[in-house]
ZAMARGU-4260 file (C-alpha; in steps of 0.2 Angstrom, whole numbers, plus 5000, padded with zeros to 4 digits):
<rodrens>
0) 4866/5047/4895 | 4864/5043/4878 | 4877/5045/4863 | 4878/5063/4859 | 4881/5073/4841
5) 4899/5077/4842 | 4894/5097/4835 | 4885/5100/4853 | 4902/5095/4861 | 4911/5106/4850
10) 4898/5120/4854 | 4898/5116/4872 | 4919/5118/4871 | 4917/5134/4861 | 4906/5142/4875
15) 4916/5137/4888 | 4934/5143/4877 | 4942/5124/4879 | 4945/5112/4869 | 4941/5092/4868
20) 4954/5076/4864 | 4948/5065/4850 | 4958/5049/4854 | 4960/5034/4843 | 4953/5017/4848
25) 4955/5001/4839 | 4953/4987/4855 | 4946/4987/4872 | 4960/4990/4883 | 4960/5007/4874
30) 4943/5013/4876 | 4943/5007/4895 | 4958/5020/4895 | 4948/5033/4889 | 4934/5031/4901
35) 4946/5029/4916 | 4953/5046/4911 | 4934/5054/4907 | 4931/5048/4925 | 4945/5054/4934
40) 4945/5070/4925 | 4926/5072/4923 | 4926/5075/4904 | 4916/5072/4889 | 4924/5061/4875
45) 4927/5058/4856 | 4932/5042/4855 | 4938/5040/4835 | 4942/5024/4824 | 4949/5025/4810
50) 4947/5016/4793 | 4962/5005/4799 | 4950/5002/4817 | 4939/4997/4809 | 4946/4986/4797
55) 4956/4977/4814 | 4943/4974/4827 | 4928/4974/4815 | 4914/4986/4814 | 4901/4976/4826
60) 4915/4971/4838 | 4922/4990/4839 | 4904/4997/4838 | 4899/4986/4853 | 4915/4991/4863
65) 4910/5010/4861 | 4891/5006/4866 | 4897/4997/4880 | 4906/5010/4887 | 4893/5023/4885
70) 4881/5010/4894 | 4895/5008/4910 | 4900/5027/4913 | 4881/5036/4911 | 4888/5051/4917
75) 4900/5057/4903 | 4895/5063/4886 | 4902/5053/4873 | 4905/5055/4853 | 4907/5041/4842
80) 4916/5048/4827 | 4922/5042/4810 | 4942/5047/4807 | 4948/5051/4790 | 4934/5046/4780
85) 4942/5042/4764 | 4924/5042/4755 | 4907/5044/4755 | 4905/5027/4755 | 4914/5024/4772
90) 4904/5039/4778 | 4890/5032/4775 | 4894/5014/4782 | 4898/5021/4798 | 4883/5034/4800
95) 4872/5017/4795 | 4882/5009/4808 | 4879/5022/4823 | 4893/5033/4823 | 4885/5050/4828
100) 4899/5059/4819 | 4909/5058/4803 | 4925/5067/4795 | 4927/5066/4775 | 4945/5068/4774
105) 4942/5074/4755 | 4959/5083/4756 | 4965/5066/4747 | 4959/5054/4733 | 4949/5039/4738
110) 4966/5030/4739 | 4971/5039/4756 | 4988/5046/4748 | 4984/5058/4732 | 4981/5074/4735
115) 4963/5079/4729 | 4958/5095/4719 | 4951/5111/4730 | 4934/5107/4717 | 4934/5087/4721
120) 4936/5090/4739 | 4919/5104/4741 | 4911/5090/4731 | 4912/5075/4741 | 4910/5085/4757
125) 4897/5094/4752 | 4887/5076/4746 | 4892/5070/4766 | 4886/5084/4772 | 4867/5083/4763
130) 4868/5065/4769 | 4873/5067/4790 | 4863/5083/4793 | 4849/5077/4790 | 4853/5065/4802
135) 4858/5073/4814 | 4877/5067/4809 | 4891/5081/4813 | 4903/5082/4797 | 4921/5085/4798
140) 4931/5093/4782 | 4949/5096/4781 | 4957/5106/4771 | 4975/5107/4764 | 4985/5090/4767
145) 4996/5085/4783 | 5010/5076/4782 | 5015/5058/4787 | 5006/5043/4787 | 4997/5033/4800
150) 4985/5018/4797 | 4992/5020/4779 | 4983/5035/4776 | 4993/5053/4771 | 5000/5060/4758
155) 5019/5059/4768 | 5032/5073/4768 | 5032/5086/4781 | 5016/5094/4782 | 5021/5109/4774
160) 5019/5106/4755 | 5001/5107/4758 | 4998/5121/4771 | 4977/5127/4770 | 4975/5143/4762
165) 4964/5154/4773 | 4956/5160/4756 | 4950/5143/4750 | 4946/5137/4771 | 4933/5152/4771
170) 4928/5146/4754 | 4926/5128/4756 | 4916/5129/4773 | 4902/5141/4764 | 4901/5126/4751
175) 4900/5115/4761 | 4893/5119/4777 | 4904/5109/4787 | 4903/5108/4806 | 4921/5107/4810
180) 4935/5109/4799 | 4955/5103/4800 | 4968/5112/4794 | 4986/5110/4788 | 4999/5120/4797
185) 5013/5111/4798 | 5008/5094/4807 | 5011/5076/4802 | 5001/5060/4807 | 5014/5046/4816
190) 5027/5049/4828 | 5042/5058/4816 | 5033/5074/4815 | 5046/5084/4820 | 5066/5084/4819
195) 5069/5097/4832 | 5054/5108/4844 | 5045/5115/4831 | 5043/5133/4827 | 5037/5146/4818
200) 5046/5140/4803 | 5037/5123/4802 | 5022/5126/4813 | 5010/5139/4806 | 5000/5144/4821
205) 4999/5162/4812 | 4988/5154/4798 | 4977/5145/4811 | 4973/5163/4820 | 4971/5170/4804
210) 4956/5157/4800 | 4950/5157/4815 | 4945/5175/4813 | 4938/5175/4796 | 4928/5159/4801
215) 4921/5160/4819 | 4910/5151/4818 | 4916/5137/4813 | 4926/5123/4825 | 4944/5122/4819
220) 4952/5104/4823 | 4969/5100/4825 | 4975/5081/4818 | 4993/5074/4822 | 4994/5084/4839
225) 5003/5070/4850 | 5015/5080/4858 | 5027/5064/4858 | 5035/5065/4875 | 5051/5063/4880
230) 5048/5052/4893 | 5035/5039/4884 | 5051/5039/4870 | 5063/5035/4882 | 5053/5021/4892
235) 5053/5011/4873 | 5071/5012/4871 | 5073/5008/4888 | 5067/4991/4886 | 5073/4986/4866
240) 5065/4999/4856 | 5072/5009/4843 | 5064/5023/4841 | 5072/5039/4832 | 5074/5054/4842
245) 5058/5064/4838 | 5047/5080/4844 | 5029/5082/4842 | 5017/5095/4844 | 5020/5104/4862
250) 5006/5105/4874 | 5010/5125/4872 | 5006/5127/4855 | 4990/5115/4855 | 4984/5129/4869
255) 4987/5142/4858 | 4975/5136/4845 | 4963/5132/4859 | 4963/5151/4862 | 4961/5154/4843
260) 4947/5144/4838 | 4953/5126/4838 | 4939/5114/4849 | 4945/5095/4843 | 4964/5089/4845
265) 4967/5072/4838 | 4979/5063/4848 | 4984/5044/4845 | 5005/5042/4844 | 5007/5047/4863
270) 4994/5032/4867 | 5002/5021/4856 | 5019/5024/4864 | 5011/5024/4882 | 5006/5007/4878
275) 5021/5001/4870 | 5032/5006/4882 | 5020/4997/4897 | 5020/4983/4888 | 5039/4981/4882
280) 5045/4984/4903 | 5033/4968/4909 | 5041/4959/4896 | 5058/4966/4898 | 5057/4965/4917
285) 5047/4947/4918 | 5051/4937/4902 | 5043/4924/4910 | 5027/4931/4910 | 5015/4924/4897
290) 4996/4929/4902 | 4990/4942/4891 | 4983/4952/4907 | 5000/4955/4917 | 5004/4966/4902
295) 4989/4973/4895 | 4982/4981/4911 | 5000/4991/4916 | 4997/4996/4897 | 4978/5001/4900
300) 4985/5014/4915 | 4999/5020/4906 | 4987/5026/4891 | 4973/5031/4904 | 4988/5044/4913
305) 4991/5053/4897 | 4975/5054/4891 | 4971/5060/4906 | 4986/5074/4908 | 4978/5077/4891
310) 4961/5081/4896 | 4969/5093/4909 | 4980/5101/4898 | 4964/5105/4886 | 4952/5112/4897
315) 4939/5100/4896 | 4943/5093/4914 | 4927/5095/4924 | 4914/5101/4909 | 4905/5085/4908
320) 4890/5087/4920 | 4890/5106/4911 | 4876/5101/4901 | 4859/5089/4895 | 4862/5077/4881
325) 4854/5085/4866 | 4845/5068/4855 | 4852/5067/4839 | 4834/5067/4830 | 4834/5086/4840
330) 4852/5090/4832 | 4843/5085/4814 | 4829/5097/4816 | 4841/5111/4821 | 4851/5107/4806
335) 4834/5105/4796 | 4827/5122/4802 | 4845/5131/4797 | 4847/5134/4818 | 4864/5125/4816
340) 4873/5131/4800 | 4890/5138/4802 | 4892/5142/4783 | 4899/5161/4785 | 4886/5169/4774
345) 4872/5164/4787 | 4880/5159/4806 | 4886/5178/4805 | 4869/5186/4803 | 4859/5176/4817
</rodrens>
Protein backbone atom coordinates (compact mmCIF):
# COMPACT_ATOMS: atom_id res chain seq x y z
CA UNK A 1 0.00 0.00 0.00
CA UNK A 2 1.39 3.08 -0.91
CA UNK A 3 1.91 6.27 1.55
CA UNK A 4 -1.37 7.79 1.87
CA UNK A 5 -2.56 11.80 2.34
CA UNK A 6 -3.13 12.02 5.89
CA UNK A 7 -6.82 14.21 5.10
CA UNK A 8 -8.15 10.65 3.47
CA UNK A 9 -7.28 9.16 7.04
CA UNK A 10 -8.96 11.93 8.80
CA UNK A 11 -11.89 11.55 6.40
CA UNK A 12 -11.95 7.98 6.60
CA UNK A 13 -12.03 8.54 10.87
CA UNK A 14 -14.71 11.22 10.53
CA UNK A 15 -17.05 8.54 8.62
CA UNK A 16 -16.51 6.01 10.80
CA UNK A 17 -16.97 8.66 14.13
CA UNK A 18 -13.29 7.48 15.69
CA UNK A 19 -10.32 8.91 15.85
CA UNK A 20 -6.49 8.24 14.86
CA UNK A 21 -3.02 8.54 17.16
CA UNK A 22 -0.29 10.57 15.64
CA UNK A 23 2.72 9.31 17.47
CA UNK A 24 6.18 10.75 17.50
CA UNK A 25 9.13 9.01 16.17
CA UNK A 26 12.77 10.12 16.14
CA UNK A 27 14.70 6.24 15.97
CA UNK A 28 13.86 2.86 14.74
CA UNK A 29 12.95 1.00 17.70
CA UNK A 30 10.14 3.61 17.90
CA UNK A 31 8.60 3.30 14.46
CA UNK A 32 8.88 -0.65 14.76
CA UNK A 33 6.62 0.00 17.98
CA UNK A 34 4.17 1.61 16.01
CA UNK A 35 3.84 -0.93 13.34
CA UNK A 36 3.72 -3.81 16.04
CA UNK A 37 0.72 -2.04 17.58
CA UNK A 38 -0.97 -1.16 13.64
CA UNK A 39 -0.47 -4.98 13.35
CA UNK A 40 -1.88 -6.29 16.44
CA UNK A 41 -4.69 -3.80 16.32
CA UNK A 42 -5.19 -3.53 12.67
CA UNK A 43 -5.01 0.36 12.31
CA UNK A 44 -3.83 2.94 10.12
CA UNK A 45 -0.95 5.25 11.21
CA UNK A 46 0.52 8.84 11.58
CA UNK A 47 3.67 8.36 12.34
CA UNK A 48 4.98 12.37 13.08
CA UNK A 49 8.71 13.71 13.54
CA UNK A 50 9.14 16.70 14.85
CA UNK A 51 11.63 19.51 13.91
CA UNK A 52 13.75 18.18 16.91
CA UNK A 53 13.28 14.30 14.92
CA UNK A 54 14.47 15.48 12.49
CA UNK A 55 17.33 17.37 13.48
CA UNK A 56 18.54 13.88 15.62
CA UNK A 57 18.20 10.99 13.38
CA UNK A 58 18.58 13.22 10.09
CA UNK A 59 16.12 13.66 7.50
CA UNK A 60 17.31 10.81 4.93
CA UNK A 61 18.04 8.29 7.88
CA UNK A 62 14.30 9.19 9.45
CA UNK A 63 12.69 9.42 6.06
CA UNK A 64 14.19 5.78 5.06
CA UNK A 65 13.00 4.40 8.46
CA UNK A 66 9.24 5.49 7.72
CA UNK A 67 9.60 4.10 3.95
CA UNK A 68 10.83 1.01 5.22
CA UNK A 69 8.21 0.48 7.41
CA UNK A 70 5.46 1.27 4.80
CA UNK A 71 7.42 -1.29 2.56
CA UNK A 72 7.26 -4.32 5.42
CA UNK A 73 3.51 -3.96 6.73
CA UNK A 74 1.77 -3.41 3.08
CA UNK A 75 -1.44 -3.81 4.68
CA UNK A 76 -1.75 -0.64 6.94
CA UNK A 77 -2.25 2.79 5.74
CA UNK A 78 0.28 5.01 6.77
CA UNK A 79 0.76 8.98 7.15
CA UNK A 80 3.98 10.61 7.11
CA UNK A 81 3.41 13.94 8.67
CA UNK A 82 5.41 17.00 9.50
CA UNK A 83 4.85 18.06 13.52
CA UNK A 84 5.00 21.78 14.47
CA UNK A 85 6.13 23.14 11.50
CA UNK A 86 7.85 26.32 12.75
CA UNK A 87 7.97 27.79 9.04
CA UNK A 88 7.21 27.67 5.70
CA UNK A 89 10.47 26.85 5.05
CA UNK A 90 10.47 23.59 7.13
CA UNK A 91 7.23 22.78 5.40
CA UNK A 92 8.54 22.98 2.41
CA UNK A 93 11.66 20.89 3.22
CA UNK A 94 9.79 18.02 4.28
CA UNK A 95 7.00 18.14 1.45
CA UNK A 96 10.27 18.09 -0.83
CA UNK A 97 11.41 15.47 1.20
CA UNK A 98 8.27 13.08 0.95
CA UNK A 99 6.26 13.79 3.90
CA UNK A 100 2.68 13.41 2.64
CA UNK A 101 1.38 15.78 5.28
CA UNK A 102 2.57 18.98 7.11
CA UNK A 103 1.29 21.18 10.09
CA UNK A 104 2.40 24.88 10.23
CA UNK A 105 2.29 25.54 13.75
CA UNK A 106 1.83 29.39 12.91
CA UNK A 107 0.34 29.84 16.53
CA UNK A 108 4.24 30.91 17.35
CA UNK A 109 7.07 32.99 15.66
CA UNK A 110 9.62 31.20 13.68
CA UNK A 111 11.45 30.88 16.90
CA UNK A 112 9.06 28.12 18.30
CA UNK A 113 8.32 30.28 21.71
CA UNK A 114 6.72 33.86 20.83
CA UNK A 115 3.38 33.92 20.34
CA UNK A 116 2.41 35.01 16.73
CA UNK A 117 -0.30 37.64 15.84
CA UNK A 118 -4.00 35.96 14.70
CA UNK A 119 -3.00 38.24 11.16
CA UNK A 120 0.74 36.56 11.04
CA UNK A 121 -0.61 33.25 11.59
CA UNK A 122 -3.55 33.17 8.54
CA UNK A 123 -0.50 34.40 6.65
CA UNK A 124 1.92 31.73 6.82
CA UNK A 125 -0.66 29.18 6.82
CA UNK A 126 -2.53 30.19 4.14
CA UNK A 127 1.11 30.60 1.98
CA UNK A 128 1.56 26.46 3.17
CA UNK A 129 -1.53 25.70 2.30
CA UNK A 130 -1.28 27.29 -1.68
CA UNK A 131 1.99 25.23 -1.55
CA UNK A 132 0.87 21.43 -0.24
CA UNK A 133 -2.52 21.42 -2.05
CA UNK A 134 -1.48 21.44 -4.86
CA UNK A 135 0.30 18.64 -4.11
CA UNK A 136 -1.73 16.82 -2.79
CA UNK A 137 0.06 17.67 0.96
CA UNK A 138 -2.70 17.66 3.87
CA UNK A 139 -1.95 21.06 5.92
CA UNK A 140 -2.45 21.19 9.61
CA UNK A 141 -3.03 24.91 11.39
CA UNK A 142 -3.41 25.42 15.04
CA UNK A 143 -4.87 28.02 16.56
CA UNK A 144 -4.35 29.57 19.95
CA UNK A 145 -1.03 28.45 21.98
CA UNK A 146 -0.73 25.29 24.28
CA UNK A 147 1.35 25.17 27.05
CA UNK A 148 4.65 23.53 27.95
CA UNK A 149 7.53 22.71 26.00
CA UNK A 150 8.69 19.70 24.32
CA UNK A 151 11.57 19.31 21.63
CA UNK A 152 12.19 23.05 22.63
CA UNK A 153 9.19 24.18 20.95
CA UNK A 154 6.09 26.10 23.06
CA UNK A 155 5.47 29.11 24.46
CA UNK A 156 5.36 27.32 28.30
CA UNK A 157 2.85 28.07 31.03
CA UNK A 158 -0.33 26.24 31.48
CA UNK A 159 -2.04 26.09 28.44
CA UNK A 160 -4.60 28.48 29.43
CA UNK A 161 -3.14 31.94 28.55
CA UNK A 162 -3.77 31.07 25.08
CA UNK A 163 -7.16 29.20 24.84
CA UNK A 164 -8.54 29.34 20.72
CA UNK A 165 -11.38 31.63 20.39
CA UNK A 166 -14.20 29.74 18.44
CA UNK A 167 -14.74 33.20 16.65
CA UNK A 168 -11.17 33.57 15.24
CA UNK A 169 -11.03 29.26 14.82
CA UNK A 170 -13.99 29.73 12.28
CA UNK A 171 -12.23 32.70 10.90
CA UNK A 172 -8.95 31.43 10.43
CA UNK A 173 -10.03 28.02 8.80
CA UNK A 174 -12.11 30.14 5.89
CA UNK A 175 -8.66 31.97 5.31
CA UNK A 176 -6.84 29.55 5.07
CA UNK A 177 -8.56 26.54 4.09
CA UNK A 178 -6.81 24.18 6.42
CA UNK A 179 -7.43 20.48 6.40
CA UNK A 180 -7.14 19.99 10.06
CA UNK A 181 -6.97 22.46 12.70
CA UNK A 182 -5.42 22.08 16.58
CA UNK A 183 -6.75 23.88 19.14
CA UNK A 184 -5.96 25.32 22.65
CA UNK A 185 -8.06 24.09 25.49
CA UNK A 186 -6.19 23.77 28.29
CA UNK A 187 -3.24 21.07 27.20
CA UNK A 188 0.46 21.35 27.46
CA UNK A 189 3.29 19.51 25.46
CA UNK A 190 5.74 17.33 28.04
CA UNK A 191 4.84 15.39 30.76
CA UNK A 192 3.78 18.23 33.65
CA UNK A 193 0.66 19.06 32.19
CA UNK A 194 -1.24 18.74 34.91
CA UNK A 195 -0.98 19.16 38.89
CA UNK A 196 -4.17 17.24 39.83
CA UNK A 197 -6.90 15.16 37.18
CA UNK A 198 -7.85 17.93 35.19
CA UNK A 199 -11.23 19.45 35.00
CA UNK A 200 -13.42 21.70 33.66
CA UNK A 201 -11.41 24.51 35.23
CA UNK A 202 -8.38 23.82 33.22
CA UNK A 203 -9.57 21.63 30.36
CA UNK A 204 -12.03 23.31 28.01
CA UNK A 205 -13.73 20.55 26.31
CA UNK A 206 -16.91 23.09 26.23
CA UNK A 207 -14.78 25.19 23.66
CA UNK A 208 -13.88 22.21 21.75
CA UNK A 209 -17.70 21.25 21.17
CA UNK A 210 -18.54 24.55 20.63
CA UNK A 211 -15.91 24.64 17.43
CA UNK A 212 -16.65 21.53 16.40
CA UNK A 213 -20.19 22.77 15.62
CA UNK A 214 -19.67 25.82 14.01
CA UNK A 215 -16.88 24.04 11.89
CA UNK A 216 -17.98 20.63 10.76
CA UNK A 217 -16.21 20.12 8.58
CA UNK A 218 -13.13 20.66 9.43
CA UNK A 219 -10.83 17.83 11.45
CA UNK A 220 -10.21 19.18 15.03
CA UNK A 221 -6.73 17.72 16.44
CA UNK A 222 -5.78 17.38 19.83
CA UNK A 223 -1.74 18.04 20.62
CA UNK A 224 -0.27 17.24 24.25
CA UNK A 225 -2.91 14.34 24.87
CA UNK A 226 -0.52 11.69 26.62
CA UNK A 227 -2.59 10.61 29.35
CA UNK A 228 0.72 10.20 31.49
CA UNK A 229 -0.26 7.05 33.44
CA UNK A 230 0.29 6.15 36.64
CA UNK A 231 1.77 3.17 36.10
CA UNK A 232 4.55 4.11 33.20
CA UNK A 233 5.36 7.00 36.18
CA UNK A 234 5.72 4.69 38.75
CA UNK A 235 7.98 2.09 36.79
CA UNK A 236 10.62 5.24 36.31
CA UNK A 237 10.79 6.02 39.85
CA UNK A 238 10.96 2.43 40.65
CA UNK A 239 14.15 1.97 39.14
CA UNK A 240 16.20 5.69 40.00
CA UNK A 241 13.95 8.23 38.26
CA UNK A 242 12.70 11.31 39.61
CA UNK A 243 9.89 12.11 38.06
CA UNK A 244 7.21 14.85 39.78
CA UNK A 245 3.90 13.57 40.52
CA UNK A 246 1.87 14.54 37.31
CA UNK A 247 -1.59 13.84 35.50
CA UNK A 248 -2.10 14.09 31.91
CA UNK A 249 -4.89 14.09 29.66
CA UNK A 250 -7.43 11.02 30.63
CA UNK A 251 -8.40 8.67 28.14
CA UNK A 252 -12.19 9.86 28.96
CA UNK A 253 -11.83 13.29 27.98
CA UNK A 254 -9.79 12.49 24.60
CA UNK A 255 -13.04 10.38 23.87
CA UNK A 256 -15.19 13.10 24.46
CA UNK A 257 -13.48 15.17 21.81
CA UNK A 258 -13.53 12.12 19.50
CA UNK A 259 -17.39 12.38 19.88
CA UNK A 260 -17.21 16.08 19.20
CA UNK A 261 -15.24 16.52 16.06
CA UNK A 262 -11.63 15.80 17.10
CA UNK A 263 -10.02 12.93 14.50
CA UNK A 264 -5.95 13.21 15.28
CA UNK A 265 -4.63 12.96 19.10
CA UNK A 266 -1.03 13.51 19.38
CA UNK A 267 0.66 11.46 21.67
CA UNK A 268 4.56 11.23 22.50
CA UNK A 269 5.15 11.65 26.63
CA UNK A 270 3.51 8.08 27.42
CA UNK A 271 5.94 6.53 24.76
CA UNK A 272 8.67 8.29 26.01
CA UNK A 273 8.07 7.17 29.52
CA UNK A 274 7.24 3.46 28.39
CA UNK A 275 10.65 3.51 27.01
CA UNK A 276 12.36 4.99 29.73
CA UNK A 277 10.98 2.90 32.37
CA UNK A 278 11.93 -0.59 29.98
CA UNK A 279 15.07 0.70 29.74
CA UNK A 280 15.82 1.96 33.32
CA UNK A 281 14.58 -1.80 34.99
CA UNK A 282 17.28 -3.97 32.59
CA UNK A 283 19.63 -1.73 33.84
CA UNK A 284 18.42 -1.52 37.25
CA UNK A 285 17.71 -5.35 37.41
CA UNK A 286 21.16 -6.39 35.31
CA UNK A 287 23.86 -3.79 35.73
CA UNK A 288 25.88 -5.90 33.94
CA UNK A 289 24.28 -5.87 30.89
CA UNK A 290 25.93 -3.73 28.20
CA UNK A 291 24.57 -4.75 24.61
CA UNK A 292 22.33 -2.15 23.36
CA UNK A 293 19.72 -5.04 22.32
CA UNK A 294 18.89 -6.61 25.86
CA UNK A 295 17.51 -3.15 26.69
CA UNK A 296 16.25 -1.56 23.56
CA UNK A 297 13.84 -4.52 22.64
CA UNK A 298 11.84 -4.82 26.25
CA UNK A 299 11.78 -0.81 25.36
CA UNK A 300 10.39 -1.52 21.87
CA UNK A 301 7.37 -3.71 23.48
CA UNK A 302 6.66 -1.50 26.22
CA UNK A 303 6.02 1.42 23.67
CA UNK A 304 4.27 -1.03 21.15
CA UNK A 305 1.64 -1.89 24.44
CA UNK A 306 0.63 1.60 24.89
CA UNK A 307 0.30 2.56 21.69
CA UNK A 308 -1.58 -0.11 21.16
CA UNK A 309 -4.05 0.25 24.40
CA UNK A 310 -4.04 3.72 22.50
CA UNK A 311 -5.34 2.71 19.28
CA UNK A 312 -7.99 0.65 21.15
CA UNK A 313 -9.06 3.36 23.18
CA UNK A 314 -9.47 5.59 19.96
CA UNK A 315 -11.40 3.73 17.86
CA UNK A 316 -9.28 3.11 15.11
CA UNK A 317 -8.76 -0.61 16.08
CA UNK A 318 -9.72 -2.72 12.98
CA UNK A 319 -10.37 0.20 10.37
CA UNK A 320 -7.33 -0.36 8.38
CA UNK A 321 -8.59 -2.75 5.62
CA UNK A 322 -11.80 -0.28 5.64
CA UNK A 323 -10.67 1.35 2.51
CA UNK A 324 -8.31 1.66 -0.94
CA UNK A 325 -5.34 4.04 -0.79
CA UNK A 326 -6.27 7.08 -2.65
CA UNK A 327 -2.70 8.41 -4.77
CA UNK A 328 -1.76 11.50 -3.57
CA UNK A 329 -1.53 13.08 -7.43
CA UNK A 330 -5.64 11.94 -6.89
CA UNK A 331 -5.93 13.93 -3.41
CA UNK A 332 -4.15 16.95 -5.62
CA UNK A 333 -6.75 17.00 -8.33
CA UNK A 334 -9.54 16.89 -5.71
CA UNK A 335 -8.07 19.74 -3.96
CA UNK A 336 -7.43 21.29 -7.41
CA UNK A 337 -11.18 20.79 -8.59
CA UNK A 338 -12.45 22.39 -4.94
CA UNK A 339 -13.81 18.41 -4.18
CA UNK A 340 -11.68 18.78 -0.98
CA UNK A 341 -12.17 22.22 0.61
CA UNK A 342 -13.34 22.48 4.14
CA UNK A 343 -13.18 26.23 4.16
CA UNK A 344 -16.92 26.79 5.94
CA UNK A 345 -18.28 29.12 3.29
CA UNK A 346 -18.08 26.29 0.57
CA UNK A 347 -17.64 22.43 2.35
CA UNK A 348 -21.30 23.60 3.83
CA UNK A 349 -23.09 24.10 0.48
CA UNK A 350 -21.86 20.69 -1.33
Amino acid sequence: MPIVSMRQLLDEAAKGAYGVGAFNVNNMEQIQAIMLAANETKSPVIMQASRGARAFAQDRYLYHLMLAANELNPGIPMAFHQDHGNSFETCKSAIELGFTSVMMDGSLREDGKTPSTFEENVEVTRRVVEFAHPRGITVEGEIGVLGGVEDGHGAGGTGLEHVTDPDQAVEFAERTGVDALAIAIGTSHGAYKFTRKPDGSVLKMNILIEIHKRLPHTHLVMHGSSSVPKDLQAIVNKYGGKLKETWGVPIEEIQLGIRNGVRKINVDTDNRLAITGAIRKVLWESPEKFDPRDYMKPAREAMAKVVAERMREFGQAGHAGDYAPIPIAEMAKGYQSGALDTRPSLAGAR
